[in-house]
Every structure is written in C-alpha cells, then in structure tokens.
NUFIGU-882158 format. One record per residue: residue in one letter; x, y, z of N, C-alpha, C, O in turn. Coordinates in steps of 0.2 Angstrom, whole numbers, plus 5000, padded with zeros to 4 digits. Example, Ala and Ser with C-alpha at 12.3 -4.5 7.8 and 13.67 -1.06 7.14 Angstrom:
2
A506649725039506249785039506649845039507149835042;S506449895035506849955036506450005039506750065040;
This chain:
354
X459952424499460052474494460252444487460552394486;X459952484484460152434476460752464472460952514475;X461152434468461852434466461852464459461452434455;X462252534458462252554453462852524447463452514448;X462552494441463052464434463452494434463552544438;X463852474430464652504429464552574424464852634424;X464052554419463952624413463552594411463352534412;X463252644407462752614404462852584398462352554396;X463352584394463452524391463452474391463252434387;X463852434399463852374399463252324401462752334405;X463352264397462652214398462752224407463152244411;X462152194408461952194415462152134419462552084417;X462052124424462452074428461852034433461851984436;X461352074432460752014434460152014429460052064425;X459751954431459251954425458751914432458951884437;X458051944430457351904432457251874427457251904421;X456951794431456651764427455951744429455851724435;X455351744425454751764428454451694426454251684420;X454551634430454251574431453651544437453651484439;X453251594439452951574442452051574441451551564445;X452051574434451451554431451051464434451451434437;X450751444433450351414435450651354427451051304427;X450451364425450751294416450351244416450551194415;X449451284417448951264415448951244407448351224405;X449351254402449151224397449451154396449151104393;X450251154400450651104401450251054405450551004406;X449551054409449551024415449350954411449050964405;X449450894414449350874422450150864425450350834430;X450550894418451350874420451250934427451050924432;X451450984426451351044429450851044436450751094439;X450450984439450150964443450750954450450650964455;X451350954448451950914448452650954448452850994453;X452750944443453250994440453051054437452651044432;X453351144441453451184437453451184431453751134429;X453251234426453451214420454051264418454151264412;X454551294421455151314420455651254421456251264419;X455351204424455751144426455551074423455751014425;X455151074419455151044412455651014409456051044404;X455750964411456550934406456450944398455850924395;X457150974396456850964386457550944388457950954393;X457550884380458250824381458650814386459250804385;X458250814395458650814398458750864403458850844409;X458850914402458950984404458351024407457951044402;X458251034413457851094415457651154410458151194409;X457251164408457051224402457251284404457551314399;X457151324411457551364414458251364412458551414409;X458651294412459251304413459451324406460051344406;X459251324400459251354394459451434396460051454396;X458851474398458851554400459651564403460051604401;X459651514410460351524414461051514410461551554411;X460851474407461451484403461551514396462151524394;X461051534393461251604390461351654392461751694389;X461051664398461151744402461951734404462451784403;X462151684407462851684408463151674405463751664407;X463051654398463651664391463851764390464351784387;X463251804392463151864391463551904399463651964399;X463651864403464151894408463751894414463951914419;X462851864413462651874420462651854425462251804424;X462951854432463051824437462651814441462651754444;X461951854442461551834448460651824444460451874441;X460451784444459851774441459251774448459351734453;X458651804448458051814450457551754449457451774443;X457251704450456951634452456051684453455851664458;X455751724450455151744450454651684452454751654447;X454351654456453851594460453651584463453851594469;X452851574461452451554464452551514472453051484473;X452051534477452251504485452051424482452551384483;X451651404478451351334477452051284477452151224479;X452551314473452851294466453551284471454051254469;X453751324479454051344480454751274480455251264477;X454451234484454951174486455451154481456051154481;X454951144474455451104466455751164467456351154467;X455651234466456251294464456851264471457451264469;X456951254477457251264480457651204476458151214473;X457451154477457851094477458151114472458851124473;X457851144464458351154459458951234459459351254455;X458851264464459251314466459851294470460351324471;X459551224473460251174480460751174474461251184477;X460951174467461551134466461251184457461051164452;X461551244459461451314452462151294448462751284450;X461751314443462551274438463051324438462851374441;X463551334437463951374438464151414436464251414430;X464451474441464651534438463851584439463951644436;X463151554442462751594442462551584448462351534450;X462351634452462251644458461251644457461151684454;X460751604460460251604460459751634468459951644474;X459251644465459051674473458151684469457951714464;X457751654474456851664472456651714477456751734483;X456351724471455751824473455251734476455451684474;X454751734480454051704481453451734481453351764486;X452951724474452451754476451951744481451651704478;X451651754487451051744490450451744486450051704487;X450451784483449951784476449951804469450251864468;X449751794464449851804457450051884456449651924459;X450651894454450851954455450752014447450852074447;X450551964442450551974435451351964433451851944436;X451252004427452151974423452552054426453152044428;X452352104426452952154430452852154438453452154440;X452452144442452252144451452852094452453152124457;X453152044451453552034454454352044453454752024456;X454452084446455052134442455152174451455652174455;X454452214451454452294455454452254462454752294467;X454252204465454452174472455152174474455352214478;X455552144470456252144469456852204469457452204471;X456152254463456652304462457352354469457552414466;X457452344473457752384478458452344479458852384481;X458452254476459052204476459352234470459852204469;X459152274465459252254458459652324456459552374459;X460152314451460652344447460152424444459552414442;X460452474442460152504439459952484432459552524430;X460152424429459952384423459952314422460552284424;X459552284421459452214421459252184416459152224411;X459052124415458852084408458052054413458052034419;X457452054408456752014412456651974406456751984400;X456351914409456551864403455851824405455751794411;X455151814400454751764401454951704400455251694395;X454751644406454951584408454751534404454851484407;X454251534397454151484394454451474387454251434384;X454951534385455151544381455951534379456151524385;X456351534375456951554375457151594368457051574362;X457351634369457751664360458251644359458651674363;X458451614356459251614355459651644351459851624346;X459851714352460051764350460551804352460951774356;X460751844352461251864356461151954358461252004355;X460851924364460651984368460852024370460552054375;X461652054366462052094370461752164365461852224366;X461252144359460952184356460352234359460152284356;X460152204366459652254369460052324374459752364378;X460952314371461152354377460952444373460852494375;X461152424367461252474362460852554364460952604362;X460252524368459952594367460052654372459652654377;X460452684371460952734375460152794378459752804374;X460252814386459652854390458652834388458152854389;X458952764386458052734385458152704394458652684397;X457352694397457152654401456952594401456752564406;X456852574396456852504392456952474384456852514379;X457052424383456952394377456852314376457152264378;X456352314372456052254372456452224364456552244359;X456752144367456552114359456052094357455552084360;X456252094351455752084346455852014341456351994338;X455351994341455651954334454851964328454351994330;X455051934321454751944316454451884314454751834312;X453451874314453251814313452951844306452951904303;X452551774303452351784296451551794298451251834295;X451051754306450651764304450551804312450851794318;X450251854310450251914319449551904321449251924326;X449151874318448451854323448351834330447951854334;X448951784330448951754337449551794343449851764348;X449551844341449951914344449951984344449652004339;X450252024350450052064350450852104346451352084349;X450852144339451252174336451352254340450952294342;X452252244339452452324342452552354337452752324332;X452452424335452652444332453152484332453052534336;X453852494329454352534331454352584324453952584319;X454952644327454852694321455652694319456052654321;X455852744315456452724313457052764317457552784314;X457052754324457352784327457252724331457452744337;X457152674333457052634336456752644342456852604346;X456352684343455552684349455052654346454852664340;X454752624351454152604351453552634350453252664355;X453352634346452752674347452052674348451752724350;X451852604347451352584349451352504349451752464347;X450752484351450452404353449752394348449252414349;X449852354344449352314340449052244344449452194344;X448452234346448252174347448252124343447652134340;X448552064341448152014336447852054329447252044328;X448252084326447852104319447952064316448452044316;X447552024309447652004303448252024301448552074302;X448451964298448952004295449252044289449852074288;X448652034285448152084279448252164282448252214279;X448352164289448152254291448552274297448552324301;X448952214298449352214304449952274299450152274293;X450052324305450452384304451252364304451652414303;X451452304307452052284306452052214310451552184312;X452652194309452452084308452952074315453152024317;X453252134319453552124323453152104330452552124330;X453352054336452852054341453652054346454252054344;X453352034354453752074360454051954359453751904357;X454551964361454851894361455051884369455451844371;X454851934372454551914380455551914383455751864385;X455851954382456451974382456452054383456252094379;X456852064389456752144390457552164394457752124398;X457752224392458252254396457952324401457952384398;X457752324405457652364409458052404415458552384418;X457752474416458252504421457752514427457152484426;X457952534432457552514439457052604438456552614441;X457352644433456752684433455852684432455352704435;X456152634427455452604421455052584428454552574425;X454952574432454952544439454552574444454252564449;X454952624441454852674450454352704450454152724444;X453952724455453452754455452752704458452452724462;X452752644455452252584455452252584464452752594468;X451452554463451552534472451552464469451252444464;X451952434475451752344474451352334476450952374480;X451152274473450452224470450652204463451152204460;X450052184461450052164455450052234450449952294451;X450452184443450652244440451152214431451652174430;X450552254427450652214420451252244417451452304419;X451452224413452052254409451652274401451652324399;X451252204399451052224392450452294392450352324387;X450052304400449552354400449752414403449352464404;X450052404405450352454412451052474410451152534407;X451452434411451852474412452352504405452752554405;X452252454400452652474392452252544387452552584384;X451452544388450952584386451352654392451552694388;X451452664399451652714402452452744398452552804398;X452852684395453452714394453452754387453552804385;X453152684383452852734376452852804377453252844375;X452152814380451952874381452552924385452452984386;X453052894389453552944390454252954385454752964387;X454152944380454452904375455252884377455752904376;X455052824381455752794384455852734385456152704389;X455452694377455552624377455752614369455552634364;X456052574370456652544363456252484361455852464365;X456252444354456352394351456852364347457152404343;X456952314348457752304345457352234339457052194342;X457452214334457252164331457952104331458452114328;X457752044335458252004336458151934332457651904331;X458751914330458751854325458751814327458851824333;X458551744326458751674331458251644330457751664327;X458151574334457851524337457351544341457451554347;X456751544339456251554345456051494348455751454343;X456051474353455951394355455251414361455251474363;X454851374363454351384366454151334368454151294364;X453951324375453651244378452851264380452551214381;X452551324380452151324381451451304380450951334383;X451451244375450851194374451151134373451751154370;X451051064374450850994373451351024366451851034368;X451351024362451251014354451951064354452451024352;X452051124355452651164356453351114359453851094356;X452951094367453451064371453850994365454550984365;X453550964363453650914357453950944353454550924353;X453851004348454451024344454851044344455251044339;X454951074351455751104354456051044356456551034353;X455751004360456050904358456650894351457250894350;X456050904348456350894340456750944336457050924331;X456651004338457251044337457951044341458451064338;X457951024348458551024353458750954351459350954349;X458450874351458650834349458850834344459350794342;X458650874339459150854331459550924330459550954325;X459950924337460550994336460451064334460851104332;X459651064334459451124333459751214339459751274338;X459851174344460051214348460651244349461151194349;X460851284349461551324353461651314359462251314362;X461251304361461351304371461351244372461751234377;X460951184370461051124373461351094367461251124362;X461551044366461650974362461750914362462250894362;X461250884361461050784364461850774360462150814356;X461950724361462450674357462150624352462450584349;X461550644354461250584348460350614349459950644353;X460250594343459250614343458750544346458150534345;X459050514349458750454353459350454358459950444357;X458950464365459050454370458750394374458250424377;X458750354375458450294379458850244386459350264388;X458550214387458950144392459050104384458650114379;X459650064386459950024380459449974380459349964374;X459049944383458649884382458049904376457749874372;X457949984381457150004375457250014367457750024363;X456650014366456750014357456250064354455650064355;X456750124351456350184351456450194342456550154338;X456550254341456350244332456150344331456250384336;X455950354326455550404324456350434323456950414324;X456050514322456650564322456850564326457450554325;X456850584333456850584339456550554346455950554346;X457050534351456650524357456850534362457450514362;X456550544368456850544375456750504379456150494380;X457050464382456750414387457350424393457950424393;X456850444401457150454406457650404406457750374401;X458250394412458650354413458250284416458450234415;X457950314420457650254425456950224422456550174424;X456850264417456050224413456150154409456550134406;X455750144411455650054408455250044402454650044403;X455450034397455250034389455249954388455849934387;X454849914389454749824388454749824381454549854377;X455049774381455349754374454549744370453949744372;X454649734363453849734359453649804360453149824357;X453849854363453549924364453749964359454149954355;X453350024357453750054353453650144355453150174356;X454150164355454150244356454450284352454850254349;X454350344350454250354344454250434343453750454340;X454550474345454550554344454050564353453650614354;X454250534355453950554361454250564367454950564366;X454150564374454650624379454050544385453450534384;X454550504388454350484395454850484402455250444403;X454650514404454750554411455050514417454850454416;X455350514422455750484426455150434429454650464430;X455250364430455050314434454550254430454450204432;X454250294424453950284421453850214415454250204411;X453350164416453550094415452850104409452250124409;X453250064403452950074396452749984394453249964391;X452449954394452249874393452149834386451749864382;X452349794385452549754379451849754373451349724374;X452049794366451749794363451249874363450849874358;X451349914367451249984367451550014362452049994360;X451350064358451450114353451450194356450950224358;X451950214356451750314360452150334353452750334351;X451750354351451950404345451850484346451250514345;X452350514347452050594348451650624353451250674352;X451850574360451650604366452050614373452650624373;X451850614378452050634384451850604389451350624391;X452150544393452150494399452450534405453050554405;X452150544411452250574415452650524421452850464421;X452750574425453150514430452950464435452450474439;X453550424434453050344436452350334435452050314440;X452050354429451450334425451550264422452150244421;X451150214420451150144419450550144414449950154414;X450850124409450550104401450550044401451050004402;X449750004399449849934399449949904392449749934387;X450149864392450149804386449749834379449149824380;X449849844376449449854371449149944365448849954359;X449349974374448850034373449450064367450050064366;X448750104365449150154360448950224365448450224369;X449450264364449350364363449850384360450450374360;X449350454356449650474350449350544354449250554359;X449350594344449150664345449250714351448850754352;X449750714354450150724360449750754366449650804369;X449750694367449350664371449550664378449850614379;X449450694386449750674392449650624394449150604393;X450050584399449750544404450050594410450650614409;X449750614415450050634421450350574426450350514425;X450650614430451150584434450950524441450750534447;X450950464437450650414443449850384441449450344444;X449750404434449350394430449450344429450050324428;X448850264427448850194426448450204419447850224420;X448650184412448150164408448150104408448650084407;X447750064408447249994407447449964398447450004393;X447649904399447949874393447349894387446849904389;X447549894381447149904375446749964377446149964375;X447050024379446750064379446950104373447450094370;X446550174371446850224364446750294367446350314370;X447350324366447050374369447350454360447750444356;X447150494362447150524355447050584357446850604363;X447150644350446850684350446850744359446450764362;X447650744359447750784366447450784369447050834370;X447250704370446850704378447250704384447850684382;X447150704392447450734397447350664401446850634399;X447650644407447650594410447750624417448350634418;X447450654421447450664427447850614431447850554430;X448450674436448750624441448550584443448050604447;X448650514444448450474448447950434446447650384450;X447750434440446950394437447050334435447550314431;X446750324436446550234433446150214428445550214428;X446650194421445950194416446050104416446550084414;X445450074418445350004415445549974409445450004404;X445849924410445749904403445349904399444749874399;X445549944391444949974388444450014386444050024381;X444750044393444150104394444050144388443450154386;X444450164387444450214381444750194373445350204372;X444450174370444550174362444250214356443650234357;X444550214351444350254345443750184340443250184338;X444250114342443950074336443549994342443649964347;X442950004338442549934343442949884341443349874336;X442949834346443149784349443149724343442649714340;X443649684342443449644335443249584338443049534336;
C-alpha cells in the first residue's frame, strides 16, 4: 500500500531519481561506470541530487536502473550517505523517463520529487511545493538560446499550457524549458498500464490538457554532465567553488608528486602523474598512469588507462578505461579511445614526423 503525506503543503519525503539511461554520450567512461556515478571533484554526481533532496527533508530516494548498470548502483547504495535511506526500482528493459516513476508508483507517498539523473539545479525546490490541488509541477528554468529545447509555455496563473519543440529563438513563444525537475502526485500516474512510458509525450501533454500541471520558474545553477565538454565545465564550476553542494578545498586536486596547472584539476588519489607530465583543466580517473613529458589539456583519462611518454590529448578528449596510448601519440578533437585498445606508438598524429 502506498503512504499518504502529511498535507499537501508539506515538501515530500521521497524523491526518484531516473539514472538508468545508457550515457552513450559520456561513453567509453559509461562502458564502465554509470553515468550518475561519474565522480565531479570527487563526488558521485548522483550524490549531488542526494544531497540536495536531503537538505529539503527527503528521507527516502528511488535508484531508477538499468539491469546492465545494476552491480556499481548496488555497491554505491552499500554505504548511502546519511540520513537518506536508498532503494533501486531495476529496469529489465528501457522503460523511458515516466515507466519507471509508474513501476514504483504503489511504494510512493501521495507526492514526491522526480529528478533527471544527468542534471542538477541548484535551487531551492521547496518552490515546487506551492501549487495547491495541481497533479504536477515542473521546474523551469530560463535559457537565452531555446533551439536546442523544447519550451513550456506557462500562463499567468501558473499552468502550463503548452510544449514548444526547439523554436528559434526569434519565434520561440517563451525562453522557459523543463529543467528536468518535477514534484508529482501518484495521481498524475494513475491510470497508465506499466511498460514504457514518456513524461515529455505522454504523460505532461495528458495533464495539460486536464489542466492539472504547474510551472514554477526556478533560479540557480544548472550544472549538466551530459556530454565530454559539459562534464569538464561542471569540473570547473564545482572546482572553482562554483557549487553549494559540494566544495573542493582547493581548484587543483592531485597526488603531491604530480604537477598539474591551469584553472583547475582533478587527479584521482591513486593515479600516477610522472614528473615532466603536464595536466592541465582535466579529470584522470582512478588507477590511471600518465608518463613523463605527456600534455592533457582539457580532457578525460579513464581508469587504469596508460598515457605514454610524450603523447599529447586535448579537445576533450576520452581515453576509456584500460586503454593504452603508444608514446608520441595526439589525440584531438573529442576523439574516443575504446576500452581496452592499444594505440602504438604514434599511431595517431595531427603533425608529420620531423
């Protein structure tokens, strides 16, 4: 039986989080590690969400995941930070972004928070409680350019009214889009058979049209891991104290031996940076051994991956996990280094041989 909240005022007391995407843009890290489990300065990216939800009073959090993906969620639910009780929905198959909300739905509070797993707002979401006999409300936040989103449009009562795909922003009817942040009631829900099941096509267009969905426009920090290029600038926003939720003690993180520079860097504890190396606004990954006279500028070294002598990557750039590049090798231009490969020394250059 599912458990009714105290009123509907009060914030809610559990939250899903919907991490069981694939993080086919993030891959060949995601080969490996989930990408809700993606260390930024250190920190599980999830643990970001966890602990906002529990600065807002949530006690119990939903682990949405993939069967592939299952093992790393368990390990990272052995030892849940504190004060938050964790527990994984598993999908057997891609269930879309609401089918695994409505799997659940029967564990769940008459009101919850659903939160996409590659994102964070740093905001203060006790702002989605406000909307008194709504079945849902989404935040929102306000971008300059809506091409690369789909725009809600709210009216001045604050319902939703409608969904804009990607318009120009020349003809875009308003500059707000969905910031992947929702307070929901188990009604919004009911009804659906399980299986797969969209929120952005399905089931927000249904509430609309019963007019029983809210937008709230929320202030803050949008932080995002979900490309190579993103993942690096939340680096460089959370290292240089950009964040509320986490805070490095320093914007270069390293082993004392290595020699790192730029605005920012992360270097695992146990990774090996040989002297004459140079690291440089980039992220290298546990195990991982970096060789004297290498350059990593603005990329991403996977774990126990092995950079030879010389090589340069830039343009942020992967090496996957277990990956060997070959001394004097360049790599550029977000190219991807499959787990496990061996690149020769050499193999790959921008500039011919002097």
């Amino acid at each position: 039986m599912h458990r009714t909240a105290e009123s509907d005022s009060s914030l809610p007391r559990q939250a899903v989080l919907l991490v069981g995407g694939r993080g086919t843009r993030m891959w060949p890290l995601t080969a490996e590690i989930p990408k809700g489990l993606l260390p930024v300065a250190g920190l599980a990216f999830v643990e970001y969400q966890i602990r906002q939800l529990a600065s807002l009073g949530v006690t119990e959090v939903v682990l949405a995941v993939g069967r592939p993906q299952m093992d790393a969620w368990m390990a990272f639910i052995a030892a849940p930070p504190a004060g938050v009780a964790l527990r994984l929905a598993v999908e057997d198959e891609p269930l879309d972004t609401a089918g695994p909300v409505r799997a659940v739905l029967d564990t769940l509070d008459d009101r919850f928070f659903v939160l996409n797993g590659d994102v964070v707002l740093e905001s203060d979401l006790s702002a989605l409680a406000g909307g008194s006999g709504l079945l849902g409300t989404l935040g929102l936040v306000t971008v300059d350019d809506t091409s690369a989103y789909g725009v809600v449009v709210v009216d001045r009562d604050g319902l939703v009214e409608r969904f804009v795909e990607k318009p120009p922003r020349r003809s875009a009817p308003a500059l707000t889009v969905n910031a992947g942040v929702y307070l929901l009631t188990r009604q919004a829900l009911v009804g659906y058979p399980p299986g797969s099941l969209s929120f952005e096509h399905v089931v927000f267009p249904d509430l609309v049209a019963r007019g029983g969905l809210g937008g709230v426009i929320l202030a803050g920090r949008w932080i995002d891991i979900g490309t190579p290029s993103l993942y690096l600038d939340t680096h460089e926003i959370v290292m240089g104290g950009g964040s509320s939720i986490h805070r490095p003690a320093s914007a270069h993180f390293a082993p004392e031996e290595a020699e790192v520079g730029g605005s920012w860097t992360w270097v695992a504890p146990d990774a090996l940076v040989a002297p004459g190396a140079i690291v440089e606004e980039s992220v290298v990954l546990s195990g991982a051994t970096v060789g004297t006279g290498a350059v990593i500028r603005r990329a991403i070294i996977g774990p126990r991956a092995r950079v030879g002598e010389g090589t340069t990557i830039t343009g942020d750039a992967i090496v996957g996990p277990d990956a060997v590049i070959g001394e004097g090798c360049e790599l550029d231009h977000g190219a991807r280094i499959a787990p496990g490969t061996t690149l020769a020394p050499g193999a790959i250059v921008f500039r011919p041989p002097r």
